[in-house]
Each structure stands twice: as structure tokens, then as C-alpha cells.
C-alpha positions, -999 to +999 in steps of 0.1 A: +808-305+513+775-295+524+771-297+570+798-325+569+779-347+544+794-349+507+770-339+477+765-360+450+751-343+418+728-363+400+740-386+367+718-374+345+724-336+356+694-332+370+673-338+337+655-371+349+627-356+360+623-335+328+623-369+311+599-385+331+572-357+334+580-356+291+574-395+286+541-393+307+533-366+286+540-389+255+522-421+266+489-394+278+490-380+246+492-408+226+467-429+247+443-398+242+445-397+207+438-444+207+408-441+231+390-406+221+383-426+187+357-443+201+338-405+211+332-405+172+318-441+166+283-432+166+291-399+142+312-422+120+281-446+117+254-418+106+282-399+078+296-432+060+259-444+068+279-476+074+269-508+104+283-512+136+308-541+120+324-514+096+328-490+113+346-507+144+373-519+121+391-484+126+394-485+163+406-520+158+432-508+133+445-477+153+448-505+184+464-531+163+488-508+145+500-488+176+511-522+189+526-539+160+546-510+152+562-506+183+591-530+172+598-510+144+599-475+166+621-500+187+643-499+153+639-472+146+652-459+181+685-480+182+696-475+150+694-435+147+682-423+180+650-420+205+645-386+194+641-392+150+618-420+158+598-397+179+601-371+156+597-393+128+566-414+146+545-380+155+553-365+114+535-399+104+507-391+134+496-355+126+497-364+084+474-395+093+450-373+115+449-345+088+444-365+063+414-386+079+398-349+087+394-347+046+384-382+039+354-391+020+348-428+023+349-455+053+382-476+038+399-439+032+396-434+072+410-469+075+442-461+056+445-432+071+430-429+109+436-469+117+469-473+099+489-442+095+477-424+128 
């Protein structure tokens, strides 16, 4: 007893905010990595010498996949645990963003910057 009042320790033993402040750090991170494709439209346009039309598809892709998938990290997540499909979700990330940093053609970048990132 602290003064007369009784003290409660927290249930998560005081790790919440740890959590928290590592989540927002997740959903920056990841939103980051969505919306700082479209800094490189213009570049992407002159290099594959491709149209506006082509060359949208992979910020379309990247958008489209990182929601669809979210079921399957949901999966993922209650059957092993949160921290393999993180693990497992940010392995498929980095490959997908080292690997579009070598590609050589427009539908290489949309395997692997729309769909595996």
C-alpha cells in the first residue's frame, strides 16, 4: 500500500505501451513503404519508357495486395502466432523490395514491387 491507496500493477506488466509505440511503428513503416511508391512514378515512366496506364498498375498492385492479404496474415496470426506472421510477412517484404531494385522489365516490378512487397 502506497499513502493508504492499494497499487495495482498493470496486466500486461507494464509492456502495453511497448506494444503500442511498436505497432505505430509497424503501420508508419509499412504505410511508408505503400505511399513513397508513388515518389518514383515519373522515374518508373522514363526507365521502362512505358505510359502513364502501365506504369500505375504497380501502385495499384502494392494497394490491392496489402489489403487482400490481410486475411491471410489474419491466418497466419491465429494459427502460429502474431510474431511468425510478422516475421514471416516482413521476410516476404525486404525479398520483394530487393528484388524489384534488380528488375529489368515493367511486369518484373509487378511480380515483385506490386505483389510480393
Amino acid at each position: 500500500m502506497v499513502d493508504g491507496k492499494r497499487r495495482v500493477s498493470p496486466p500486461d506488466g507494464g509492456w502495453g505501451w511497448v506494444i503500442v509505440g511498436c505497432c505505430f511503428m509497424v503501420t508508419v513503416c509499412t504505410r511508408a513503404v505503400t505511399r513513397c511508391i508513388s515518389i518514383f512514378f515519373v522515374e518508373f515512366q522514363a526507365h521502362f519508357g512505358a505510359d502513364y496506364s502501365a506504369t500505375a498498375w504497380i501502385h495499384s498492385l502494392v494497394d490491392c495486395t496489402t489489403m487482400l492479404c490481410a486475411p491471410v496474415g489474419s491466418l497466419v496470426g491465429n494459427r502460429w502466432s502474431c510474431r511468425v506472421a510478422v516475421m514471416f510477412g516482413g521476410l516476404l517484404s525486404s525479398c520483394g523490395l530487393l528484388l524489384s531494385s534488380f528488375t529489368t522489365s515493367l511486369e518484373l516490378l509487378y511480380f515483385s514491387l506490386g505483389v510480393l512487397t
